[in-house]
C-alpha positions as CSV (number, residue, x, y, z in Angstrom):
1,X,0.0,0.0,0.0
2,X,1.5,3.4,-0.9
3,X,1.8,6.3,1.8
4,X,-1.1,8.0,0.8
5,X,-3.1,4.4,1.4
6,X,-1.6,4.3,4.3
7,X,-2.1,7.4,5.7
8,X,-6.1,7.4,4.5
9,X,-6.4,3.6,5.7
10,X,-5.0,5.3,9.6
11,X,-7.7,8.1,9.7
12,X,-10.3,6.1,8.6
13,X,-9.7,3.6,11.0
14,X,-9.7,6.2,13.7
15,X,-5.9,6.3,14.8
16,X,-5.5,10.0,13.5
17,X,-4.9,11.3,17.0
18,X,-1.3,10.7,16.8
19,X,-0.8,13.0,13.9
20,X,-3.6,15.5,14.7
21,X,-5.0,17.3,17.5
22,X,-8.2,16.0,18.9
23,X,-9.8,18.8,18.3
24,X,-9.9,18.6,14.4
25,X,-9.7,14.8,14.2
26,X,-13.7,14.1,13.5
27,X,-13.1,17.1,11.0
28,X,-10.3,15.8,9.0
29,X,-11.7,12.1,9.3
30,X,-15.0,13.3,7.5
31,X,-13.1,15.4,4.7
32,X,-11.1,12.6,3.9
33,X,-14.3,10.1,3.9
34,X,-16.1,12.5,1.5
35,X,-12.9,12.5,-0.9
36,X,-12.6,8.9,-0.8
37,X,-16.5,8.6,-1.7
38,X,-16.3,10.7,-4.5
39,X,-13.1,9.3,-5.5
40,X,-15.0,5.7,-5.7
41,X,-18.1,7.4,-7.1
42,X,-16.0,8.4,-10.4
43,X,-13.7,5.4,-10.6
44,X,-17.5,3.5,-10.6
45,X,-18.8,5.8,-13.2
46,X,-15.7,5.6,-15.1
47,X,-16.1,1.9,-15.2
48,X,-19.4,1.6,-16.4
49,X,-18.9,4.3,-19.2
50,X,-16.1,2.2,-20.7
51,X,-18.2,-1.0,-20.4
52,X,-21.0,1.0,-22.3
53,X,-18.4,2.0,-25.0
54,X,-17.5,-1.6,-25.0
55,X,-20.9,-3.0,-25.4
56,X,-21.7,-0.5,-28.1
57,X,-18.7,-1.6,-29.9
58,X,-19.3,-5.3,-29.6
59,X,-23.0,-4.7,-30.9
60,X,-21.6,-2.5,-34.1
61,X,-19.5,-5.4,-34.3
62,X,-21.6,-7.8,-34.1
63,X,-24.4,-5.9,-36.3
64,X,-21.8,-5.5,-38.9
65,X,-20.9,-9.2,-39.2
66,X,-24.5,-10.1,-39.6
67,X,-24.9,-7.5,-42.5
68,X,-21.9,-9.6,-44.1
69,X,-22.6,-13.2,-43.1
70,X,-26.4,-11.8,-44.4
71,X,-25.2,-10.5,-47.3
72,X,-22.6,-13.7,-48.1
73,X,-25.8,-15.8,-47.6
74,X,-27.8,-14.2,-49.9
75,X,-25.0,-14.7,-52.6
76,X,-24.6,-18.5,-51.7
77,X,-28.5,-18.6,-52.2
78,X,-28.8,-16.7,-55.2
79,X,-25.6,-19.2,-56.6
80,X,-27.1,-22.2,-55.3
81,X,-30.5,-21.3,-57.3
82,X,-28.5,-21.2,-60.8
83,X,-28.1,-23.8,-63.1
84,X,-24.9,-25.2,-63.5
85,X,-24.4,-23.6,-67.2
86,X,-25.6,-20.2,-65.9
87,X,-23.0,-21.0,-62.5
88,X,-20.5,-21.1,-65.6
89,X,-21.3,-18.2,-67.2
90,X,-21.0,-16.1,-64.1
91,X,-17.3,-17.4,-63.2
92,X,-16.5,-16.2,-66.8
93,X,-17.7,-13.1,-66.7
94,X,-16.2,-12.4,-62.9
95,X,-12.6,-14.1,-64.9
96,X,-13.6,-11.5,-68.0
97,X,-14.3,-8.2,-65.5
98,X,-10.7,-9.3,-63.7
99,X,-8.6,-10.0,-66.9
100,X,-9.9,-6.3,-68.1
101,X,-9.0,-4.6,-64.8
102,X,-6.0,-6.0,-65.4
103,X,-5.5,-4.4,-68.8
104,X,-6.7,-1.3,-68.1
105,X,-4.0,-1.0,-65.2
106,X,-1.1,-1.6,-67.5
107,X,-1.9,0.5,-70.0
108,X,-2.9,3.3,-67.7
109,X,0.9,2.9,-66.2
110,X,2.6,3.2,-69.6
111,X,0.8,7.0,-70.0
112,X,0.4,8.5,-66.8
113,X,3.5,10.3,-66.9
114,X,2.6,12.0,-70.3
115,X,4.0,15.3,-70.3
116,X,5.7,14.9,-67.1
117,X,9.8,14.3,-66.8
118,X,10.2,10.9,-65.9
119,X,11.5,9.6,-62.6
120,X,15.1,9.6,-62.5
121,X,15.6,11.0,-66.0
122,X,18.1,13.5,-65.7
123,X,20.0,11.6,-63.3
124,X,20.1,8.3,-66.0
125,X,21.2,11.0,-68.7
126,X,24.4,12.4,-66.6
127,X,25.3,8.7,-66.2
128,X,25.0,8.0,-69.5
129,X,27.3,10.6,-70.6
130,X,29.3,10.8,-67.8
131,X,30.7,6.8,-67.5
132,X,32.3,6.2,-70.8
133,X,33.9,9.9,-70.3
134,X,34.9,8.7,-66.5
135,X,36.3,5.2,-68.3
136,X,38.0,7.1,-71.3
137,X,39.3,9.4,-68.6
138,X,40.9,6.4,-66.4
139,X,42.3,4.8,-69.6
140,X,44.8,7.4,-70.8
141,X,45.8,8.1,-67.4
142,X,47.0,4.5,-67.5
143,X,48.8,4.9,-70.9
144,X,50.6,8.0,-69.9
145,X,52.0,6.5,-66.8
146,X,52.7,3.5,-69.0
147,X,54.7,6.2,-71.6
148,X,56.2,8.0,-68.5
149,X,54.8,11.2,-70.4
150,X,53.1,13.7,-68.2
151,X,50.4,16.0,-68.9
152,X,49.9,20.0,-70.1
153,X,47.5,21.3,-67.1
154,X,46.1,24.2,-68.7
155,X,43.1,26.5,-66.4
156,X,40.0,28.0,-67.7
157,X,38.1,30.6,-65.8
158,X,34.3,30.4,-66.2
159,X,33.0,34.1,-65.2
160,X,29.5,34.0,-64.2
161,X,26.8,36.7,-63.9
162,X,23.7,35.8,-61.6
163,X,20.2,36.5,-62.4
164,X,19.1,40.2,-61.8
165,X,15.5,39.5,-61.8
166,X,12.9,36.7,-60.9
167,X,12.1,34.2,-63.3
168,X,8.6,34.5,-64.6
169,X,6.3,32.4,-62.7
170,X,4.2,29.8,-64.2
171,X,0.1,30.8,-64.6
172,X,-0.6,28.3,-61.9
173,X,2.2,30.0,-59.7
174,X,0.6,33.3,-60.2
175,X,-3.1,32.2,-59.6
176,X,-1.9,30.9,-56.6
177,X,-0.4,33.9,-55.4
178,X,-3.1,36.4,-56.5
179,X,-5.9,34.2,-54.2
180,X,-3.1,33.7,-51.5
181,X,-3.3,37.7,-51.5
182,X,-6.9,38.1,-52.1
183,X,-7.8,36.0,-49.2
184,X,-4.9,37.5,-46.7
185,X,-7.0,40.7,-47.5
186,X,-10.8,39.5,-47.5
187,X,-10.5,36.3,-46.1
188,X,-10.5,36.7,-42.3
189,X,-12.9,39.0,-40.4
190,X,-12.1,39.5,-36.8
191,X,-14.5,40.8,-33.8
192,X,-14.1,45.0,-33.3
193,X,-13.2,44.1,-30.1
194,X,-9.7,43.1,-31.1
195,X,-9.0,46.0,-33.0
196,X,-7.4,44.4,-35.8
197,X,-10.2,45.3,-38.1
198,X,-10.9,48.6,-39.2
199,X,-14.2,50.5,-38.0
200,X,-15.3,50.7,-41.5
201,X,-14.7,47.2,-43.4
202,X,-15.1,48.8,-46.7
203,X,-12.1,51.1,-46.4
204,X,-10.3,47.8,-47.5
205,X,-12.3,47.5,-51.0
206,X,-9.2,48.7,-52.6
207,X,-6.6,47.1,-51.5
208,X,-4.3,45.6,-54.3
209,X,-4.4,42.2,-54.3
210,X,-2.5,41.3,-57.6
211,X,0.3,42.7,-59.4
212,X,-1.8,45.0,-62.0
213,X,-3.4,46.6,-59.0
214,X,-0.1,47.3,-58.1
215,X,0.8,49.1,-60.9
216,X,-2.0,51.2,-60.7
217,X,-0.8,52.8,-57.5
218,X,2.6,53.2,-58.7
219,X,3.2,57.7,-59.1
220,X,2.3,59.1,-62.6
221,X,4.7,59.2,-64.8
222,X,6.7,56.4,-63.1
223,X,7.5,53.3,-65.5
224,X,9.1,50.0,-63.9
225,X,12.4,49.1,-65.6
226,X,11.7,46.1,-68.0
227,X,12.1,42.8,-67.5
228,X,13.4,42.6,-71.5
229,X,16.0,44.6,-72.2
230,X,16.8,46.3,-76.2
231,X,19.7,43.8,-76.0
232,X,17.3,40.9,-75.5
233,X,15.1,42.2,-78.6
234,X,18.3,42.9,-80.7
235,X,20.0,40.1,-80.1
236,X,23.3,41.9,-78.8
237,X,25.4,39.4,-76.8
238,X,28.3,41.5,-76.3
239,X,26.3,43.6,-73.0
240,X,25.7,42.4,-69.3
241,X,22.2,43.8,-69.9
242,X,20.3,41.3,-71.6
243,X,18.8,37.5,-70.5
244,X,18.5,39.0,-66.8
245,X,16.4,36.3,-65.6
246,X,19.2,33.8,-66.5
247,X,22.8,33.2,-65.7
248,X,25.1,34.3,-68.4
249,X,29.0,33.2,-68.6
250,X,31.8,34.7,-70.7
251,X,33.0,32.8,-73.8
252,X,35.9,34.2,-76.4
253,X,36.3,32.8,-79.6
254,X,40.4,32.5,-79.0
255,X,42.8,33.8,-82.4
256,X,44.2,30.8,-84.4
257,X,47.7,31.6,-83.6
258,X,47.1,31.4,-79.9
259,X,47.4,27.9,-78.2
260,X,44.1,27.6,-78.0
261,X,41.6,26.1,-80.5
262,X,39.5,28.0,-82.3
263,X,36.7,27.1,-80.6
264,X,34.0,28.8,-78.2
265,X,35.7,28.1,-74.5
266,X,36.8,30.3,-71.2
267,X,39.6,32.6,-70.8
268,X,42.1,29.6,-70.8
269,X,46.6,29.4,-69.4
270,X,48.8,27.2,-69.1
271,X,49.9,26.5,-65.5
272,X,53.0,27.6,-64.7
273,X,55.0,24.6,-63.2
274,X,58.4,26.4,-62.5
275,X,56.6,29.0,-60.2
276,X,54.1,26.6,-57.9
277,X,51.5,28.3,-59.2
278,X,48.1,27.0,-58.2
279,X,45.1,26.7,-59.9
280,X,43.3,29.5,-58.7
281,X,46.4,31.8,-59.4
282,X,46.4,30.6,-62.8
283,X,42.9,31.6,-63.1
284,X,43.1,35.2,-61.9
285,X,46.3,35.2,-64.6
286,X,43.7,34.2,-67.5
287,X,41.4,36.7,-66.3
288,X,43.9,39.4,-66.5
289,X,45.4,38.4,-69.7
290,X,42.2,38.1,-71.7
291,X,39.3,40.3,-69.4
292,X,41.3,43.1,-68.0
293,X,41.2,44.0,-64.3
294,X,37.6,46.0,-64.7
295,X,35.7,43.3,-63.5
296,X,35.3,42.8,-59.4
297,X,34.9,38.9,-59.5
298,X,34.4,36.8,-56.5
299,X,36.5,33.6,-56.2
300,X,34.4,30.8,-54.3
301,X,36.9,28.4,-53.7
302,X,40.0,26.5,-54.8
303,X,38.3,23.5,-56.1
304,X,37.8,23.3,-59.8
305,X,34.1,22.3,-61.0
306,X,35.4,20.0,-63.6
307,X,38.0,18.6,-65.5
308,X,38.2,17.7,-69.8
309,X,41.1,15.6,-71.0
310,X,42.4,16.0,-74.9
311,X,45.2,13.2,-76.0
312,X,47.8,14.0,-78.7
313,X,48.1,12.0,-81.6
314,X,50.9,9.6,-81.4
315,X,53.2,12.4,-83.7
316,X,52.8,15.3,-81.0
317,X,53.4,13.4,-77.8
318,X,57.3,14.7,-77.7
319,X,57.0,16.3,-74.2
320,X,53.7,15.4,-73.3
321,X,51.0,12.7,-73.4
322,X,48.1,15.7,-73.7
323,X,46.3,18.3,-71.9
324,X,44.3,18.5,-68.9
325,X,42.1,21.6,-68.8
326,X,40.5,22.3,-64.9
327,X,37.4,24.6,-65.4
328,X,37.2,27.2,-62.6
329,X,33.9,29.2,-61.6
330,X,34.2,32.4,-60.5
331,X,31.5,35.5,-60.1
332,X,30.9,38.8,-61.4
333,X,30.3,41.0,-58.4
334,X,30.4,44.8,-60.7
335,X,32.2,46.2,-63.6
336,X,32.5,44.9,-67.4
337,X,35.2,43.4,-69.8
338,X,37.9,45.5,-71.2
339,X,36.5,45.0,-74.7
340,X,39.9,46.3,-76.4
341,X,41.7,43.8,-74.5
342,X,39.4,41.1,-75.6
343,X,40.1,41.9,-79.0
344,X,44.0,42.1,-78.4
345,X,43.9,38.6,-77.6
346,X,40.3,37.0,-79.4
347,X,38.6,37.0,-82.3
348,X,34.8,37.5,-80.4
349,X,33.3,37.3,-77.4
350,X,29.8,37.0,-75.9
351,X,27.9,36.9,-72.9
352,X,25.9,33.4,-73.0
353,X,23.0,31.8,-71.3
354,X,23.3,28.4,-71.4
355,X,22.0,26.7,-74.1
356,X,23.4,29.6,-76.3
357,X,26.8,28.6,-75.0
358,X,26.0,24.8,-76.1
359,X,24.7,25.6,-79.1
360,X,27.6,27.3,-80.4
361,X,30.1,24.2,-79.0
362,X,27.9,21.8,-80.5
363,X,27.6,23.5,-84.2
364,X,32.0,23.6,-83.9
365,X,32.7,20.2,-81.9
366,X,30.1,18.1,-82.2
367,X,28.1,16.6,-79.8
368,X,30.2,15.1,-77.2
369,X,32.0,18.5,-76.7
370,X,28.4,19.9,-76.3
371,X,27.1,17.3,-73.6
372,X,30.0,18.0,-71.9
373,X,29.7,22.7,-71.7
374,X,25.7,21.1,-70.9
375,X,26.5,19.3,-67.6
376,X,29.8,21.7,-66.9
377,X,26.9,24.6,-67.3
């Protein structure tokens, strides 16, 4: 028995006058038999409310397995009552109606991802293009270590500039947002007592609620800058003003007496082995060599995003086996190109989106070259 058993069990049995004056002892013995009455009362009450609950559980129970065992009877009667021929009929059409369920399943599963992206698409496409590259990689390391030839490490700078504005929102986006806003506004009418409404509830009738409402309050004479720009409409590429809601990178078109091809790429060196130059010194060379210094760019860290290995033919590996290009990101933070350097040292040069950039690879290198600026992009 616990303490407070004990100590209830010792009033009740009328031994309280060692712990409590005479004077209060009938007092405190009828308090505590009144708590202990009520306290058996509920525990009672209690009881019987969960044997109700159980009993009308069991009888739901019980009701609903003599709807079934009614129902399943009824079946067995109505089968019984057929005709053996008519008994067959009805076990080919239940074999028909599950055959066609069947059917109807599968072909539903081959088109209910029409004109979604499949599951796992994008990530099957890397791996597609990236293992044999990974495995062509691997194999002419092994053949320059079996030549003892070593490789040219050459460093490309990829200068990006970040969106300036939103991308456009879908129509489902912006439905979304104009009834999000329309019911922040209307949606919720509090007691006046609170004081978050006003006194009059109309004096909110014209609050704006979508976009063109805001618009309309915007001062007279006052136009918003536009989302696209004259570069955008006349196809001028040589401006950080145009694609702002996409990311756009720097690509020259190098001379063909430089080292490099005479293909779209990055401002591209050589690294400099005598001097322990590092990777991301020999990217902040290329930069100054081919960009000037005009451009406040923000180096994110040491570690290249990629690496592209070309082989030389078996008549140009004198001195080494081929090149190793490391492709370093690095953002625009203000300022432009020095266009008369860029000229000094390239034939063009452009400020790409994406898919521009892979366009223009693809069209010179094929489609292997392309993949690659794709997934380097």
């Amino acid at each position: 028995m616990s303490t407070a058993g004990q100590k209830v069990a010792t009033v009740l049995s009328g031994k309280c006058h060692r712990a409590y004056p005479r004077i209060s002892c009938n007092l405190s013995c009828s308090r505590l038999q009144g708590g202990v009455q009520v306290q058996v009362q509920q525990q009672q009450q209690q009881r019987s409310w969960q044997i109700q609950s159980n009993n009308d559980m069991r009888y739901f129970s019980n009701e609903k397995k003599k709807k079934k065992k009614k129902s399943s009877d009824d079946e067995e009667d109505k089968v019984a009552s057929l005709s053996w021929q008519e008994k067959k009929e009805e076990a080919k059409k239940y074999r028909r109606a599950l055959h066609e369920k069947k059917v109807s399943r599968q072909e539903s599963l081959k088109t209910r991802r029409d004109g979604k992206t499949s599951r796992g698409s994008k990530r099957a496409a890397f791996r597609e293009w990236f293992e044999p590259l990974r495995q062509k990689q691997s194999f002419e390391d092994r053949e320059a270590r079996r030549l003892n030839l070593p490789w040219k490490i050459r460093v490309a700078a990829i200068i990006e500039r970040l969106p300036v504005v939103l991308p456009d929102k879908p129509k489902w986006e912006q439905d979304y947002m104009d009834l999000r806003s329309y019911l922040d506004t209307f949606g919720k009418v509090y007691p006046k007592e609170l004081g978050f409404m006003p006194d009059d509830y109309a004096d909110i009738e014209g609050s704006p609620t979508t976009e063109e409402d805001l618009l309309a309050l915007l001062p007279e004479g006052f136009q918003p800058a536009p989302r696209e720009t004259d570069a955008d409409k006349t196809g001028d590429v040589k401006t950080l003003d145009r694609k702002l809601k996409e990311r756009v990178y720097l690509a020259l078109l190098p001379n063909q007496d430089n080292e490099n091809t005479s293909t779209w790429t990055f401002p591209t060196v050589t690294l400099n082995d005598d001097e322990d130059e590092t990777l991301l010194d020999a990217a902040k060379r290329a930069l100054q060599k081919n960009v000037g210094s005009d451009l406040d760019l923000i180096y994110m860290s040491n570690c290249p995003l990629a690496v592209d290995t070309i082989a030389y033919p078996d008549e140009q590996r004198e001195q080494y086996y081929g090149e190793k290009i490391f492709y370093i990101k690095v953002q625009r933070d203000e300022g432009d190109v020095d266009s008369e350097r860029i000229n000094n040292n390239s034939q063009d040069y452009a400020w790409l989106a994406r898919e521009e950039m892979v366009d223009r690879v693809r069209q010179q290198s094929g489609e292997k070259a392309g993949n690659f600026f794709h997934f380097l992009l």
